[in-house]
C-alpha positions in Angstrom: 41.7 -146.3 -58.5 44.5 -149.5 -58.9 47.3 -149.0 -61.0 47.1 -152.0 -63.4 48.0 -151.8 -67.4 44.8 -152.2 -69.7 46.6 -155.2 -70.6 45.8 -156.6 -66.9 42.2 -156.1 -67.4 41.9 -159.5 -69.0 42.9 -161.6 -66.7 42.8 -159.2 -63.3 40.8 -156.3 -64.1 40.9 -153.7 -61.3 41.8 -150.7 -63.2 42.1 -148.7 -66.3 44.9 -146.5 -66.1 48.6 -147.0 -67.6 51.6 -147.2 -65.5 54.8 -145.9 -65.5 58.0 -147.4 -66.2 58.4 -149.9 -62.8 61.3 -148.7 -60.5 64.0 -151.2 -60.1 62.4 -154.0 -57.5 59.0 -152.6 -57.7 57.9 -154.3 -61.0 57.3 -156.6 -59.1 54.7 -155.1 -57.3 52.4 -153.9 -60.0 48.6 -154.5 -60.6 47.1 -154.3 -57.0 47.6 -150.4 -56.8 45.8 -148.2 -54.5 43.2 -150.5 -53.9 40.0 -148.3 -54.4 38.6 -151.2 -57.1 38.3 -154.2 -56.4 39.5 -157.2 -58.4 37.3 -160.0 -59.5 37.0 -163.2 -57.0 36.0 -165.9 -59.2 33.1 -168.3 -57.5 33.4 -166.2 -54.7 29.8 -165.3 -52.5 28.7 -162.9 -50.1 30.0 -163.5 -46.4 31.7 -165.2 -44.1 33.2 -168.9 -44.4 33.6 -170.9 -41.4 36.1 -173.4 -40.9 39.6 -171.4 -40.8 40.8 -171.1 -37.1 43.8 -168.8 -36.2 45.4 -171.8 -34.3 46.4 -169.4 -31.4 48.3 -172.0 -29.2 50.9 -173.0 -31.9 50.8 -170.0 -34.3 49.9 -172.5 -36.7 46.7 -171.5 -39.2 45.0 -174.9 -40.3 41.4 -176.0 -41.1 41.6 -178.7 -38.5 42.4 -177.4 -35.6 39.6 -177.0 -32.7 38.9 -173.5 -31.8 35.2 -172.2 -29.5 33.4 -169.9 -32.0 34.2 -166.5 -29.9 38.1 -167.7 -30.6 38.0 -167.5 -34.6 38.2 -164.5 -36.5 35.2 -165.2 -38.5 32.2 -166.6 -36.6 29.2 -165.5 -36.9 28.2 -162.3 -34.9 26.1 -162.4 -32.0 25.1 -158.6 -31.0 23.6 -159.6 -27.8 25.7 -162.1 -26.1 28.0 -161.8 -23.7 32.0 -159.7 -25.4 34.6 -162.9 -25.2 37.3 -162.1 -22.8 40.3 -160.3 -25.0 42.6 -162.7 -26.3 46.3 -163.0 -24.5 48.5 -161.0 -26.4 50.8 -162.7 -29.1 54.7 -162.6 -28.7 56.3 -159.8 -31.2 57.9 -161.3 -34.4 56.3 -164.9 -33.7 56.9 -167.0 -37.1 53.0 -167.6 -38.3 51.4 -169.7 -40.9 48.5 -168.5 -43.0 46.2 -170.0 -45.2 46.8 -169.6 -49.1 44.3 -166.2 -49.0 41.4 -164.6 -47.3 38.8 -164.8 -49.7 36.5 -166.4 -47.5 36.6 -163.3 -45.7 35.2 -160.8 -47.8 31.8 -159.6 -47.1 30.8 -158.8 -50.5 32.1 -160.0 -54.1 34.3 -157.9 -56.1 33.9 -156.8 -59.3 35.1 -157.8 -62.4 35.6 -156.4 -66.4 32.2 -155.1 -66.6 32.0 -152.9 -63.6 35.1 -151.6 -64.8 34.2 -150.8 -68.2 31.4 -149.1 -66.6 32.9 -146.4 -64.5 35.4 -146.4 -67.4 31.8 -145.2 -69.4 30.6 -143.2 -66.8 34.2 -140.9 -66.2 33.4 -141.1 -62.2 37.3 -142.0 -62.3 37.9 -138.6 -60.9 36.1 -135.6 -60.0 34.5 -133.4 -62.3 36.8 -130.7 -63.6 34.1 -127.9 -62.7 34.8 -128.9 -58.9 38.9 -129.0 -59.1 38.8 -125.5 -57.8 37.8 -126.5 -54.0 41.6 -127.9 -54.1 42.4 -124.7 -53.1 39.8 -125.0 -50.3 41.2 -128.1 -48.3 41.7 -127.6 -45.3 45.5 -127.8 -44.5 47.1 -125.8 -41.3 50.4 -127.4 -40.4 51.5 -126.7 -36.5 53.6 -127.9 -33.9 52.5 -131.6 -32.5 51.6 -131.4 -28.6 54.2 -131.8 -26.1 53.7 -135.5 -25.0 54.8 -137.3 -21.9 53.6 -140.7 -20.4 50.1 -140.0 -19.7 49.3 -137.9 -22.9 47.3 -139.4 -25.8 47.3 -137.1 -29.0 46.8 -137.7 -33.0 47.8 -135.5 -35.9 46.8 -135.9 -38.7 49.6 -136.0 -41.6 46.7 -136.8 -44.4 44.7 -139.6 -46.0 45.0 -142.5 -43.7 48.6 -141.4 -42.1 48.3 -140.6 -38.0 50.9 -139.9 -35.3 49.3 -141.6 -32.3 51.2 -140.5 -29.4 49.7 -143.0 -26.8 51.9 -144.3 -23.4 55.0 -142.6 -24.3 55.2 -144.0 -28.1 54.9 -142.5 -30.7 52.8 -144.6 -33.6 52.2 -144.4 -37.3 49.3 -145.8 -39.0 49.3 -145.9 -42.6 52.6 -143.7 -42.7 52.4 -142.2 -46.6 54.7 -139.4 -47.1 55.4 -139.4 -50.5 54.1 -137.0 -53.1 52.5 -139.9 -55.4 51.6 -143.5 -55.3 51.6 -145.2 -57.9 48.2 -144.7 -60.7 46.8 -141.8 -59.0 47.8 -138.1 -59.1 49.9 -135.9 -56.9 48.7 -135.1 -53.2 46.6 -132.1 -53.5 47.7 -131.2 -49.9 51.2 -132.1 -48.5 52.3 -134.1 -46.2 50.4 -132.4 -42.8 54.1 -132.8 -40.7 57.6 -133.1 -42.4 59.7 -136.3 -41.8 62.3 -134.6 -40.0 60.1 -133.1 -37.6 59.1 -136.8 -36.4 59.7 -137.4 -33.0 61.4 -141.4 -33.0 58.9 -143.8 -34.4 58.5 -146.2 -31.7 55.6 -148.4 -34.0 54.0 -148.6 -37.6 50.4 -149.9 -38.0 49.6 -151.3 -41.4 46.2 -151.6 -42.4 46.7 -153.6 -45.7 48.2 -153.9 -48.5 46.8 -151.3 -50.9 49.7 -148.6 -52.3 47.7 -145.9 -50.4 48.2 -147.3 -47.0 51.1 -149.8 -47.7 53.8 -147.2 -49.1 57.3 -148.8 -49.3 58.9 -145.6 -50.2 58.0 -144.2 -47.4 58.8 -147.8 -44.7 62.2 -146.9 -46.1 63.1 -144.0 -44.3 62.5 -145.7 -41.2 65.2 -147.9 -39.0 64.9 -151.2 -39.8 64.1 -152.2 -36.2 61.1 -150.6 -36.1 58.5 -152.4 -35.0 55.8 -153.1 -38.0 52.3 -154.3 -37.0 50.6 -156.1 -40.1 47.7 -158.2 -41.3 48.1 -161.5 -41.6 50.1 -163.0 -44.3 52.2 -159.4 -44.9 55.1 -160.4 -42.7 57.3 -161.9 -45.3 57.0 -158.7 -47.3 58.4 -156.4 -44.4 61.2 -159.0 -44.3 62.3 -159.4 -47.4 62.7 -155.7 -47.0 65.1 -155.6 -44.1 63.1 -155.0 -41.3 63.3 -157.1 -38.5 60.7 -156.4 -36.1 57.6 -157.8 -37.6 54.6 -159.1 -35.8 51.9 -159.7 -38.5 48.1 -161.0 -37.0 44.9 -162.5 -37.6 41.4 -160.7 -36.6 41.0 -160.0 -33.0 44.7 -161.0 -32.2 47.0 -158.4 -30.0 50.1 -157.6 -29.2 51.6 -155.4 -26.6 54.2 -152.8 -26.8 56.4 -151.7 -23.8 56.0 -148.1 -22.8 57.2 -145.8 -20.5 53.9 -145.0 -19.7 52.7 -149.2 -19.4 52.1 -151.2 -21.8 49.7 -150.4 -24.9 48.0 -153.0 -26.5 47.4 -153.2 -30.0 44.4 -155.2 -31.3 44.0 -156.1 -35.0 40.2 -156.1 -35.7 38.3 -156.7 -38.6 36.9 -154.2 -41.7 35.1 -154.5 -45.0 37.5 -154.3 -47.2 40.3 -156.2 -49.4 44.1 -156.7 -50.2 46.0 -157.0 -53.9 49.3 -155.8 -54.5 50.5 -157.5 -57.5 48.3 -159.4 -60.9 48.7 -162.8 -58.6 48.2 -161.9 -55.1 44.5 -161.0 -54.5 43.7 -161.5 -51.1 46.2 -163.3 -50.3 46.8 -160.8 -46.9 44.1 -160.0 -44.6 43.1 -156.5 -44.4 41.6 -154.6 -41.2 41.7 -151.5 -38.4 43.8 -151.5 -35.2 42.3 -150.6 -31.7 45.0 -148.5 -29.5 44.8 -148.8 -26.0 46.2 -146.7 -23.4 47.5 -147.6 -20.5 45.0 -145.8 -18.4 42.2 -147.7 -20.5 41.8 -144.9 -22.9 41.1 -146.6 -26.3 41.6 -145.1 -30.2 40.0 -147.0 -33.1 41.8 -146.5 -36.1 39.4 -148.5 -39.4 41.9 -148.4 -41.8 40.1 -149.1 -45.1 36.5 -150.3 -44.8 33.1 -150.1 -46.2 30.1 -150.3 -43.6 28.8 -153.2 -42.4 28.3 -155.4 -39.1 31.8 -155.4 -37.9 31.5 -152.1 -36.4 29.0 -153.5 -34.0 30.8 -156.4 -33.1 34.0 -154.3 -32.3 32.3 -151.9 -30.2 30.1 -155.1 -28.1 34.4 -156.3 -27.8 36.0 -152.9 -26.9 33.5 -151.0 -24.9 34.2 -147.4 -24.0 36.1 -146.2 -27.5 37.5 -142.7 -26.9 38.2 -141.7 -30.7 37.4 -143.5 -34.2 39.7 -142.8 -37.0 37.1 -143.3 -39.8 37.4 -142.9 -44.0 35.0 -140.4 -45.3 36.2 -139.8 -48.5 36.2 -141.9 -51.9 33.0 -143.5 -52.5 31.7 -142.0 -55.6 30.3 -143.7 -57.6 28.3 -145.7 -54.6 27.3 -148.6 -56.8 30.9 -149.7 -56.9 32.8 -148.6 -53.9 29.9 -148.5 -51.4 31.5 -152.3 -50.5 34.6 -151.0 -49.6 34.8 -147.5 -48.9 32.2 -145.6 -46.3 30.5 -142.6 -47.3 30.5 -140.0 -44.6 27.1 -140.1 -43.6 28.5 -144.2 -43.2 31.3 -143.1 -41.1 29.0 -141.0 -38.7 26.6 -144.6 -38.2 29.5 -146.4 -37.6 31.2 -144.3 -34.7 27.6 -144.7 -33.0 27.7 -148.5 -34.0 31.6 -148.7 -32.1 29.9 -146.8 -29.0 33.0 -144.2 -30.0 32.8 -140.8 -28.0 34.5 -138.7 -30.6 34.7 -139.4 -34.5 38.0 -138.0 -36.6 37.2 -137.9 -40.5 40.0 -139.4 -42.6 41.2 -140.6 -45.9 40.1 -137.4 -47.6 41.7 -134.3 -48.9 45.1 -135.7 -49.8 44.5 -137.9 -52.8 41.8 -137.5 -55.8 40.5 -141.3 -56.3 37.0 -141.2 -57.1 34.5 -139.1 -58.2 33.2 -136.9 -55.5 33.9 -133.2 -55.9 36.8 -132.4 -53.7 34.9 -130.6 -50.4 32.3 -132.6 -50.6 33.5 -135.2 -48.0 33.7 -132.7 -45.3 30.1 -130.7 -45.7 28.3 -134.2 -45.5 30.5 -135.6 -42.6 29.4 -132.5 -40.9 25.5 -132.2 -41.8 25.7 -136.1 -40.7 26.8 -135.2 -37.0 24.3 -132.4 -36.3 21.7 -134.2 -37.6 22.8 -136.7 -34.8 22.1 -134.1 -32.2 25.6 -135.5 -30.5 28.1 -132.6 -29.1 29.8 -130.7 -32.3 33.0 -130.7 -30.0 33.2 -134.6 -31.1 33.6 -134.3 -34.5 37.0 -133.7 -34.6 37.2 -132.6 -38.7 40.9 -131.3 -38.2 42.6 -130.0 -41.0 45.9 -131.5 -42.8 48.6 -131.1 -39.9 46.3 -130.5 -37.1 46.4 -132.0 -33.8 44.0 -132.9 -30.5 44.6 -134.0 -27.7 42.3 -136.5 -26.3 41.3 -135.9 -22.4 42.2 -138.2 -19.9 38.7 -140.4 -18.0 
């Protein structure tokens, strides 16, 4: 759950737990927490809002600019029609302007002081005490990461959302969390699945948003400060004002490419159902999504991020044909009257690797952190009843362990 004071809950209310003394320039930071419940969006409705264009020829965001439909990061899906062409790619570290916030992309409202109270009632806040003992279960086998030249494309998976993508040559991080506790929610139950010195050179980060589960400054500050960051829109200025100097932040269906030894591998921010709030005053005021990897050779890695289920799956699969892998959240969604917006379930995650035409689905943000109610092992027996009951090829449920690796075949 979010890390805001009981005294927040009045006036932001996404959370019931206290905080700990704030850490010099981190106070700062408070009240937008992990990110697992939402914060209330006065007179906000269902959907999507036309009208905000991405202003792709200037870098410029403004309501009055003239964009076709298939150009805007919002308009309205049409399954059957023709993909758009993919967009140029962006130049790294362009300046951008962004709208005030991103309500108006939500796809479902979020919930206020009475929802909270609820689960508050209910003690789905974490899982039962009677099913703490699968802790010891997790799956967690630490190993060498795969030998990796120009043509290999590997993940291993270091825990909750955190992957080393070794794709082209580079070597990317999404969602890099290495510390032992963010703040609000208890210790890792499993470690860190590779140790930070056993990195190879970080060549990239991926953000997905802003949440302190996927957005962990403690850990951004190990790293070089030329490091390339990849963000959601409206997060450059953060990354800035801590040092680093290589920041590319974009709107939906907006790319970049990186040079690689291998070619270049293009990075393509794509949309989710989810949300951003880091602090009591800035809710929603980033954008929040997944990132789609491709290989030189074509090969193609879908990593969600954060997201409930919903259409978008669809729509990024009719745009990126031929997905390889999907990186997909299985775990906190108990209790589903609350989270079901935001966080898939697994039997979820299995619908939406089918709905992204994904060969291969890889379970994630599960097993590391406790933040809802679902007893610890449960994530992983439904992920896998889900996929036989699919009839697809067990082989392509990659449900690898805490500091596991696989190596994905070339075409």
């Amino acid at each position: 759950m979010t890390e805001q004071t009981e005294r927040s809950l009045a006036e932001q209310p996404p959370d019931t737990e206290q905080l700990p003394p704030a850490a010099p320039g981190e106070a700062a930071e408070r009240g937008g927490g992990a990110g697992h419940t939402p914060g209330p969006a006065p007179g906000h409705s269902p959907g999507h809002s036309p009208g905000y264009s991405p202003g792709q020829a200037t870098g410029q965001a403004t309501a009055d600019v003239p964009v076709l439909p298939h150009a805007t990061a919002d308009a309205p899906v049409l399954p059957h029609a023709t993909p758009p062409p993919l967009t140029a790619p962006r130049p790294l570290g362009e300046p951008r302007t962004w709208p005030r916030d991103f309500t108006h992309r939500l796809t479902a409202p979020l919930p206020g002081v009475r929802a909270l109270a609820r689960i508050a009632r209910e003690g789905k806040l974490r899982p039962p005490p009677e099913t703490l003992a699968e802790i010891q279960q997790l799956p967690f086998e630490p190993g060498p990461m795969p030998a990796a030249d120009t043509t290999t494309l590997a993940v291993t998976w270091a825990g909750h959302a955190s992957w080393i993508i070794r794709i082209g040559g580079l070597t990317v991080l999404t969602d890099p969390v290495w510390s032992r506790k963010i703040l609000g929610t208890p210790a890792r139950v499993t470690p860190v699945g590779v140790r930070w010195e056993d990195l190879p050179p970080v060549d990239a980060v991926v953000i997905s948003h802003n949440h302190y589960d996927h957005l962990d400054a403690p850990t951004l500050k190990r790293l070089p400060r030329h490091t390339p960051l990849l963000l959601p829109a409206g997060l450059a200025p953060w990354a800035r004002r801590r040092g680093f100097t290589r920041v590319t932040d974009l709107d939906w269906w907006e790319a970049v490419e990186l040079p690689a030894p291998g070619g270049p591998v293009r990075l393509d921010f794509v949309p989710a159902h989810h949300w951003s709030k880091r602090t009591l005053t800035d809710t929603c005021r980033s954008l929040w999504g997944g990132w789609l990897l491709t290989a030189p050779d074509g090969r193609r890695i879908h990593f969600a991020g954060d997201t409930g289920y919903g259409h978008w799956f669809e729509e990024i699969g009719r745009r990126y044909p031929g997905i390889d892998l999907a990186l997909l959240p299985i775990g906190a969604y108990d209790p589903r009257w609350m989270l079901r917006p935001v966080h898939t379930d697994p039997e979820e995650a299995v619908k939406a690797c089918q709905d992204l035409g994904a060969r291969a689905l890889a379970p994630m943000h599960w097993s590391t952190f406790l933040l809802s109610g679902e007893p610890p092992l449960e994530p992983l027996h439904r992920v896998r009843a889900a996929w036989a009951a699919t009839g697809r090829p067990r082989a392509d449920l990659w449900d690898l362990p805490v500091g596991a690796s696989r190596v994905l075949a070339a075409h």
